[in-house]
VEXLUMZA-935955 format. One record per residue: residue in one letter; x, y, z of N, C-alpha, C, CB in turn. Coordinates in pm, whole numbers, plus 50000, padded with zeros to 5 digits. Last residue first. Glycine has a CB too. Layout:
<sites>
aXYZXYZXYZXYZ;...
</sites>
This chain:
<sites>
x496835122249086498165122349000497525118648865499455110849052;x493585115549191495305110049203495945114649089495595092649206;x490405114549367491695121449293493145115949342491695138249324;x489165077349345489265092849458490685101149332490245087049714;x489615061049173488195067849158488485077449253486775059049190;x492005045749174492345059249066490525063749115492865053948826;x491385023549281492495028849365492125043949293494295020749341;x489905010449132489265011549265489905024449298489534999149373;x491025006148915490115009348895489455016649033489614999048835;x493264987349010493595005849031492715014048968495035011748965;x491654968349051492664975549147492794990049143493984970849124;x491444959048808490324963848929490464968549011489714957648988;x493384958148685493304967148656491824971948753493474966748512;x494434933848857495454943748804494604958148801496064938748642;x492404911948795492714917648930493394931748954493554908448990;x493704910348498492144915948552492224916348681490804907048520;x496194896048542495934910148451494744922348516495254904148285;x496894882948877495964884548716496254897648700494064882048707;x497274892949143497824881449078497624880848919497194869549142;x498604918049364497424909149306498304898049226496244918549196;x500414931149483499414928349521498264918849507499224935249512;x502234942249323502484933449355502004928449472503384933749340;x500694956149150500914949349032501424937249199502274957648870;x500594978549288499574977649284499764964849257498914985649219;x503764990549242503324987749369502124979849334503075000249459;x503304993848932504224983349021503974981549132505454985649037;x501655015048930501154999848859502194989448945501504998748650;x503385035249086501955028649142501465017649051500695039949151;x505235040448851505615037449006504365023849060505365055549116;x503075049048621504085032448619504175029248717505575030648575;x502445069248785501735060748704501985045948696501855065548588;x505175089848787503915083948894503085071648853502745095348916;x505265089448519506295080248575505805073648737507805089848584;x503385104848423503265093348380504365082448454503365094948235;x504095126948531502715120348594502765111348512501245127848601;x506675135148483505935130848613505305123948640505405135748658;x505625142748183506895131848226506195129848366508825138848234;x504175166548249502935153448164504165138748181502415158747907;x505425179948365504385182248456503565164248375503385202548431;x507765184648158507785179948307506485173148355508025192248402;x505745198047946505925186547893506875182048063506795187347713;x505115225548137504205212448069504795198648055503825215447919;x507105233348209507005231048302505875218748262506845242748384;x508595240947925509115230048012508255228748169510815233748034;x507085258147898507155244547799507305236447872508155242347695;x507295277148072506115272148102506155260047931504725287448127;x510885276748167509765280948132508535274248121509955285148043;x511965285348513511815274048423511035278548338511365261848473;x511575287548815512825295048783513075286648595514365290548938;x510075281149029511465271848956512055275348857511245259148907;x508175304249010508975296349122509875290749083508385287149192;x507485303848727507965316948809508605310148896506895327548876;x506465277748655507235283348596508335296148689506335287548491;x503995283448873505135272448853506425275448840504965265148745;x503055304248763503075308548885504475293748918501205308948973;x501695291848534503065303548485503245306348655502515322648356;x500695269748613501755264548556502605278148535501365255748425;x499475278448986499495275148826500555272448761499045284548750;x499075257949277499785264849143499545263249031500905263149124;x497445248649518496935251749362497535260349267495715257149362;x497855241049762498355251949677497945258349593499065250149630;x498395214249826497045222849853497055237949769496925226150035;x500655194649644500455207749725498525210149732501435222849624;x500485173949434500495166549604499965182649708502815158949666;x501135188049171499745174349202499485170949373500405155149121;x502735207949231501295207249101500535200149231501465194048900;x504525203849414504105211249404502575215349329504975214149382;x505815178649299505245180249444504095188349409506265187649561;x506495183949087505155173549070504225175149196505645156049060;x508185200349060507285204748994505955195749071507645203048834;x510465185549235509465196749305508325201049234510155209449335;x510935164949072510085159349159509405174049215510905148849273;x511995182948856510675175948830510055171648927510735165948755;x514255190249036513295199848996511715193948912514215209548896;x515995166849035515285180149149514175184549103516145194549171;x517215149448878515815157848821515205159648957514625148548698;x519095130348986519265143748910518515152048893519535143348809;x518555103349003518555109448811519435124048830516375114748722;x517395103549231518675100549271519215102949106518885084049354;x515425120049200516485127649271518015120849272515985129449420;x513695102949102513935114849048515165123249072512985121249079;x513475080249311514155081749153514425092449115513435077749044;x512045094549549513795088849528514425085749384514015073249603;x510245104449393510755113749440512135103749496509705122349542;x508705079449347508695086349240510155098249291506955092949211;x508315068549631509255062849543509625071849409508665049349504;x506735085349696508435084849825509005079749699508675070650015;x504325084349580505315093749545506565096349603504835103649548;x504065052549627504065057849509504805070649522502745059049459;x503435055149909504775053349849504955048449723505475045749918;x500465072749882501965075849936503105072749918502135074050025;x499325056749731499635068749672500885073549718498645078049693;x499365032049905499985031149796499715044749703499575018249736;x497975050350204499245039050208500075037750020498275019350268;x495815053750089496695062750127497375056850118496745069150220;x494205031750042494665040649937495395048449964493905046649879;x494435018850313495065013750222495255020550083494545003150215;x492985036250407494105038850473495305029750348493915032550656;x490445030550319491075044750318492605046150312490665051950443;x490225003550338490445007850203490415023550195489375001450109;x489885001350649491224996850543491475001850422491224983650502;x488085020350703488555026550745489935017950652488215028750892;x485555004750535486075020650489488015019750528484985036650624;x485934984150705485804984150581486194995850510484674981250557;x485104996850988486464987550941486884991150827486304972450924;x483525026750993483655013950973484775005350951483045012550898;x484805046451306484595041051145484565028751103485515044751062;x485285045551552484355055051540483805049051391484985071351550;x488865047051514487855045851586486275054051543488455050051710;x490865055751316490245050951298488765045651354490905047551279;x494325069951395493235064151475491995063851432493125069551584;x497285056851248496265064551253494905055851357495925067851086;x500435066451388499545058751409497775066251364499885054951563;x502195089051411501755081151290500925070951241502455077551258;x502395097051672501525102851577501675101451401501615116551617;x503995073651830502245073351817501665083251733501475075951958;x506205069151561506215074151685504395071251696506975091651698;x506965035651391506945052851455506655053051506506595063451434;x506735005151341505025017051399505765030251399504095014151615;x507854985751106508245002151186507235010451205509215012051106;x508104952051080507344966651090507474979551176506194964051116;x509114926251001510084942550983508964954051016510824946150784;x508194904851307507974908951170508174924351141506584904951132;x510494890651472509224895851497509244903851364509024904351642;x511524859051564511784871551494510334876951474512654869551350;x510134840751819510784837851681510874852851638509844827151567;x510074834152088510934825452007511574827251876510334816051991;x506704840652078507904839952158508944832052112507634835752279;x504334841851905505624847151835506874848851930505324861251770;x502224825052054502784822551947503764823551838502344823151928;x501834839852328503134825552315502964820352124502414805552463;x501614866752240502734863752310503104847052269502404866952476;x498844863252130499764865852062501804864852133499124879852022;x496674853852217497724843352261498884850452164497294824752223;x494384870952168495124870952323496624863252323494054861552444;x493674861351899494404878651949494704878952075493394892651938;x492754834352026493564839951873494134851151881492694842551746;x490204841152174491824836452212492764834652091491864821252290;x488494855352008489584864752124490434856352153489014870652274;x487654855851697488484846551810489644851151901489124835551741;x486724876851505486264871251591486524859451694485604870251543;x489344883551399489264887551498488014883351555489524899051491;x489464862051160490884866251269490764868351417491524880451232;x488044873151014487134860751089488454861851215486864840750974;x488504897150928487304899850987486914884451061486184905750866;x490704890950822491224899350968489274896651018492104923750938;x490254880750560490714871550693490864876050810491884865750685;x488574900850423487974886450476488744879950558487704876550373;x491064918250395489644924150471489074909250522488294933850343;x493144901850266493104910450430491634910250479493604929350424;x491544897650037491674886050115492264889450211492234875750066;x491534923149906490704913249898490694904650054491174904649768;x495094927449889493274938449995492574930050031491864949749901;x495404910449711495654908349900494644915249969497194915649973;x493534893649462493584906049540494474907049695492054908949564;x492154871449372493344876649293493864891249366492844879249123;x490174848249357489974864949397491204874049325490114867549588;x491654824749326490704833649199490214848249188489394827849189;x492594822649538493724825249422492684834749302494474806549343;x491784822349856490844819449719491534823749627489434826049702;x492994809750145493014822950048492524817549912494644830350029;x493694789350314491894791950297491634804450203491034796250465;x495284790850383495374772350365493844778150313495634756750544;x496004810350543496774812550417496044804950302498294807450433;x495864807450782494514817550706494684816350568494514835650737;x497384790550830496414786050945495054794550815496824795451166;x500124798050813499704786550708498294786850749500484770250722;x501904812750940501684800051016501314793250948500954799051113;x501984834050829502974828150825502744816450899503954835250859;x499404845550939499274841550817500624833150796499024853650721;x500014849451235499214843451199499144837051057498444849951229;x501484868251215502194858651254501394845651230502604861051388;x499854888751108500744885451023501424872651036501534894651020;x498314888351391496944884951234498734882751136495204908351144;x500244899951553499564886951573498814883651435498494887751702;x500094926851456501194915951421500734898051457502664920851524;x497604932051564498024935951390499114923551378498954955451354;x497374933651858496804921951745496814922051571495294921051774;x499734949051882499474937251925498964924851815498534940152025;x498414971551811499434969951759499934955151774500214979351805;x496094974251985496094972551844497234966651756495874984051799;x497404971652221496774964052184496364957952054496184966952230;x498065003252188499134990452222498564975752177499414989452399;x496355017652180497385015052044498175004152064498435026852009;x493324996452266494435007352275495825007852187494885006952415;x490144993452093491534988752133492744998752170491994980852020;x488364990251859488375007551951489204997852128485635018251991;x487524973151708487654967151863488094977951936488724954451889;x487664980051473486294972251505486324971451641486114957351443;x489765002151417488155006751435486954996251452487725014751306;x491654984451465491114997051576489735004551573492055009151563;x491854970451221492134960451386491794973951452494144951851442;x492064991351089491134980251068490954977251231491794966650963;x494825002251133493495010051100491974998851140493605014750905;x496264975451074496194979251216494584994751254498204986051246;x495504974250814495514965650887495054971051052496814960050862;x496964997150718495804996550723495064987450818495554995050617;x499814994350867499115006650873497465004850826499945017050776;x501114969550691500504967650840499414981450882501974967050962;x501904970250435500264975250432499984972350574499074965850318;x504774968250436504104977850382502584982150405504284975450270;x504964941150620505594959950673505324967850583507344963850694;x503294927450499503064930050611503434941050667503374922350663;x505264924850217503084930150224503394931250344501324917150188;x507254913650294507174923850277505974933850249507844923050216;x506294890950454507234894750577506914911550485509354885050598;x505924878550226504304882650311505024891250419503154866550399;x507704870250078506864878550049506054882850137506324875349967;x509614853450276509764869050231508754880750210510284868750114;x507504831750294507884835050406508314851250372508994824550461;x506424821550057505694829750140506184840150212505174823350216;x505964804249816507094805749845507044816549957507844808249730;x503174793749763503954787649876505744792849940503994772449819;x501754809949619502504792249560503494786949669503694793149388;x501034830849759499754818049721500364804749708498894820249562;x503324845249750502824842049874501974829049804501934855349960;x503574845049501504604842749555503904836449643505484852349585;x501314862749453501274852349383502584845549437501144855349232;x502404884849603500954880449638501054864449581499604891349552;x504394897049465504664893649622503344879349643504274911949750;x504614881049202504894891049258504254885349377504524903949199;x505414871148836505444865148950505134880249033506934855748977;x503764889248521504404884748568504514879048752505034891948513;x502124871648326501954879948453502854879448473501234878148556;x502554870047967502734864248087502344874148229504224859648081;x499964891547766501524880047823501454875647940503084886847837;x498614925247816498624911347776499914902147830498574911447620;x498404950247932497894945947813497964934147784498304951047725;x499414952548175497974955148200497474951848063497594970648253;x502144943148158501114933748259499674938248250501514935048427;x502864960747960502964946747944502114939748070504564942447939;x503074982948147502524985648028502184969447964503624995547937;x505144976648283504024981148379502804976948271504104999748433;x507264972848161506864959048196505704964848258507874948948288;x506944989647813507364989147952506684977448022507055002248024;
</sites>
């Protein structure tokens, strides 16, 4: 598998991050930005305990910012990480209040970047916490999470109802079902709830190498990643 091929050897393959670095930018970073703005903006609130509005403000300002070339012209390729190189550019970003004030006349004119804040109780509030924590919390949430939106639209759009509910249910529920208490619920036997339960979690697996995979740049960036990402419990 190509998940399986980027963490053992060959070519890397191209992805958002390494896109972004070689200049081809504008897409890629438009799609890192509306996926990982939520940490970002986590970040941007717990150093400057900012109002959501504000926050929200200077989140997109720091993206409009990188499409400018201004933070981009200074990203270290060798690091091999976006996390990486978010955390170090929002932290110099924001020591220049007229940089986060002028966000109006720098994006007047031009399309405003695909990010969907929701309602304010999706907004997480972060105040009180270190920056640092508070991105690489929010940022592990962020790619578990659509790791399993994504695991659970494949599954369903296959047909296999019932694996995504197994998986829900096992690995994501507070619950703590057992496999014959499983079994009992879905109506399935406890073979099949095993050899399901071990399909799942390997397809979870792949999902999240791909998300992770299009973050970084290197093999070894690759697997520091989800060295980082896999130390809190996951699937």
């Amino acid at each position: 598998m190509a998940t399986q091929e980027a963490l053992a050897g060959g070519r890397f393959p191209d992805t958002r991050w390494s896109l972004v670095l070689a200049g081809d930018r504008q897409l890629a970073l438009e799609h890192l930005a509306a996926a990982y703005w939520r940490p970002v903006y986590g970040y941007v609130r717990a150093r400057w305990a900012r109002s959501e509005a504000e926050a929200l403000d200077a989140t997109q300002d720091f993206f409009l910012h990188l499409l400018e070339g201004e933070l981009l012209s200074r990203a270290d390729p060798g690091r091999g990480r976006f996390r990486a190189y978010v955390r170090a550019a929002l932290g110099n970003f924001l020591t220049d209040e007229h940089r986060r004030n002028g966000a109006q006349s720098r994006g007047g004119g031009r399309r405003p970047l695909p990010i969907d804040c929701g309602g304010p109780d999706t907004l997480p509030d972060t105040r009180g916490q270190s920056p640092d924590a508070a991105l690489d919390r929010l940022w592990r949430a962020e790619l578990l999470a659509r790791a399993a939106g994504e695991l659970e639209r494949e599954l369903k759009a296959e047909g296999k109802d019932t694996w995504w509910l197994l998986f829900r249910d096992h690995f994501l529920s507070d619950d703590g079902f057992s496999h014959a208490q499983l079994a009992e619920r879905h109506r399935i036997t406890l073979v099949d709830v095993s050899n399901w339960l071990t399909r799942g979690r390997a397809r979870y697996r792949d999902t999240l190498i791909k998300l992770v995979r299009d973050t970084v740049e290197t093999k070894e960036a690759l697997a520091a990643e989800l060295d980082w990402l896999l130390q809190e419990k996951a699937p």
